[in-house]
C-alpha positions as CSV (number, residue, x, y, z in Angstrom):
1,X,0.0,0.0,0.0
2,X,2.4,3.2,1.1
3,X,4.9,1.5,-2.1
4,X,2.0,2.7,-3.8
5,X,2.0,6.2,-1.6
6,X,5.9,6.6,-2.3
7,X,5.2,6.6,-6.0
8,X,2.5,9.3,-6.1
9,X,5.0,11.4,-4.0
10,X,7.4,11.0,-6.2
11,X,5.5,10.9,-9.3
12,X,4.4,14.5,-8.2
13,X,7.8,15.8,-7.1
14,X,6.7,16.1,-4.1
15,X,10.1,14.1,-2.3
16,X,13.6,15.5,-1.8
17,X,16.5,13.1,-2.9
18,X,17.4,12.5,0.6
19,X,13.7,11.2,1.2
20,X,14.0,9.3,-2.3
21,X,17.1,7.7,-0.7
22,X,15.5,6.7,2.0
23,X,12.5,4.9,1.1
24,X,12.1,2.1,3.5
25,X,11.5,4.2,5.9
26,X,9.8,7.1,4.4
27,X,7.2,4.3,3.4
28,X,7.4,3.0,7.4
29,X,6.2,6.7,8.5
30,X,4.0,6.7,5.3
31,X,1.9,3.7,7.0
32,X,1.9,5.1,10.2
33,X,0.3,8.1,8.7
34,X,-2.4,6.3,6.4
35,X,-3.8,4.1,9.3
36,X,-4.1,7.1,11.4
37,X,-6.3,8.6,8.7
38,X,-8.1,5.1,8.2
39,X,-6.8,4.9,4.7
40,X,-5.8,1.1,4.1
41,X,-6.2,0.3,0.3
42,X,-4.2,1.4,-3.1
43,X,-7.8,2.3,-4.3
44,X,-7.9,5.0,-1.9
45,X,-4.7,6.4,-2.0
46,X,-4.9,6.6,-6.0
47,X,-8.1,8.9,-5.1
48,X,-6.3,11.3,-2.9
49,X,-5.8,14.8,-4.3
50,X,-2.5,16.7,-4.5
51,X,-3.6,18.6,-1.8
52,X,-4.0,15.9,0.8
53,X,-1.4,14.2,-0.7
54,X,0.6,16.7,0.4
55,X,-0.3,16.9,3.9
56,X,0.1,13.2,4.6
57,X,3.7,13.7,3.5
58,X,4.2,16.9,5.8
59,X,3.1,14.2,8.5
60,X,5.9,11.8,7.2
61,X,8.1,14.1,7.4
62,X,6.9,15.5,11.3
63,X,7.1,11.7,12.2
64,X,10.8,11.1,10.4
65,X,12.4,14.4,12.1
66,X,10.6,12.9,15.1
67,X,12.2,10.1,15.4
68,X,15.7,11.3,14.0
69,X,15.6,13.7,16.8
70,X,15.0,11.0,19.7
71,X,17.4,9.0,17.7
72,X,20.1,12.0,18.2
73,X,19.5,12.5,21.6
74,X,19.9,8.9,22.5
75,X,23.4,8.8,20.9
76,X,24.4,11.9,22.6
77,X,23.2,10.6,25.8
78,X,25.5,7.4,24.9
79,X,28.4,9.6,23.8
80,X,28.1,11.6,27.5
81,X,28.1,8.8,29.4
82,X,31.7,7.4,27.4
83,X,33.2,11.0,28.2
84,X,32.8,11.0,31.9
């Protein structure tokens, strides 16, 4: 389903090439996303204006920086305690 949701994104130019890069896991948040909003079928996705298109991939991107940022912290943390 969000394999089909990565290639409307980028069918529409709508990715950056660091997203394109990382498409595993843009697709990961892109589920996360589409269940919240109840949408579970390619069907429904291939319905989805530009316009909500676009918003579910400003949530992707909310949910990547998200989780980058908890994944930065963490290794800082880490880093800290091998300093002391």
């Amino acid at each position: 389903m969000s394999d089909f949701a990565f290639f409307r994104f980028k069918s529409h130019n709508m990715l950056t090439k660091e997203e394109e890069e990382h498409k595993v896991e843009v697709i990961r948040f892109t589920e996360e996303v589409l269940q919240a909003k109840g949408i579970q079928c390619d069907a429904r996705i291939s319905k989805i204006p530009e316009d909500e298109l676009s918003e579910i991939l400003r949530k992707v991107r909310e949910l990547r920086k998200k989780k980058k940022n908890q994944l930065d912290k963490v290794l800082k943390d880490e880093e800290d305690i091998y300093n002391r």
